[in-house]
C-alpha positions as CSV (number, residue, x, y, z in Angstrom):
1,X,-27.6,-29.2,-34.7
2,X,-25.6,-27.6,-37.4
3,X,-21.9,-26.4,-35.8
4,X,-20.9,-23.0,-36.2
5,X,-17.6,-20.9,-35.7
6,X,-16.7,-19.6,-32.7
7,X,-16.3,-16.2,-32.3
8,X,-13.0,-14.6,-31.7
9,X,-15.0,-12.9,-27.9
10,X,-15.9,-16.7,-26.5
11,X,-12.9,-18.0,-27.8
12,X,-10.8,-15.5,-25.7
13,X,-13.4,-16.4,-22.8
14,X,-12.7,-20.2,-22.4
15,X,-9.2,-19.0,-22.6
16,X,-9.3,-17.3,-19.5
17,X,-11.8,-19.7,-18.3
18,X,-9.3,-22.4,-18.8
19,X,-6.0,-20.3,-17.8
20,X,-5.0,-20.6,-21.4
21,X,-4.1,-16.4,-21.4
22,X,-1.9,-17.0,-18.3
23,X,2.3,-18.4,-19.2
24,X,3.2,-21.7,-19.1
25,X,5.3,-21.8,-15.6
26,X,2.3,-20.0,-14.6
27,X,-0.4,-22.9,-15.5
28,X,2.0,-25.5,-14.6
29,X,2.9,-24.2,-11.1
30,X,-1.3,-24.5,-10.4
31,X,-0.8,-27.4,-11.6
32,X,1.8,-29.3,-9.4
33,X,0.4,-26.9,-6.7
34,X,-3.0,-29.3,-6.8
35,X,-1.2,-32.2,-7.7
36,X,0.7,-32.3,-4.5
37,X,-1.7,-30.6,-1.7
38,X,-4.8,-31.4,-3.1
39,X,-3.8,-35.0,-5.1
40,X,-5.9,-34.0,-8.2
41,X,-5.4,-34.2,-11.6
42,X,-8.3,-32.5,-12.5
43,X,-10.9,-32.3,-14.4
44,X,-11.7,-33.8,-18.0
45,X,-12.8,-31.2,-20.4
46,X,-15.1,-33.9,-22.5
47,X,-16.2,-35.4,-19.6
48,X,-16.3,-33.6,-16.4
49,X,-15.5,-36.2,-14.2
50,X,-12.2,-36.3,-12.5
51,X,-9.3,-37.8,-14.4
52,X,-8.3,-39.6,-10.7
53,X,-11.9,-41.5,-11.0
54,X,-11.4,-42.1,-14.8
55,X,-7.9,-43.5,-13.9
56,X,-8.8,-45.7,-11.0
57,X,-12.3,-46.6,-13.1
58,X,-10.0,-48.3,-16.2
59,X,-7.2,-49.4,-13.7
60,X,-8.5,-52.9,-13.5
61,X,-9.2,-53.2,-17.3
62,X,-5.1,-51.9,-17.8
63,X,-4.0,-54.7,-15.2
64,X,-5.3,-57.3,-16.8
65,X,-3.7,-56.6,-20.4
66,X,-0.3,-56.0,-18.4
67,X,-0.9,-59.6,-16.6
């Protein structure tokens, strides 16, 4: 499948899909708000998994080059 441009309408859509529109503080604050109450990191974009499970998945894998 050949990749074309996006176009300048869906581009400002994942924006505000993504929060990307909104300030920094603003994004980091929602952030640290569902870091602490909710223990999440999120979501990976590629992926779409959450980034705990990716973390815990290659946690093993890291210990073992540290030990």
């Amino acid at each position: 499948m050949p990749l074309r441009a996006a176009t300048p309408e869906r581009v400002e859509e994942v924006k505000q899909y993504l929060g990307l529109d909104k300030p920094f503080y603003v994004q980091y604050g929602k952030f640290l708000k569902r870091l602490v109450f909710e223990g999440s990191l999120g979501h990976s974009f590629l992926t779409r998994r959450s980034v705990n499970e990716e973390i815990l998945r290659a946690a093993p894998i890291t210990a073992s080059l540290v030990f």
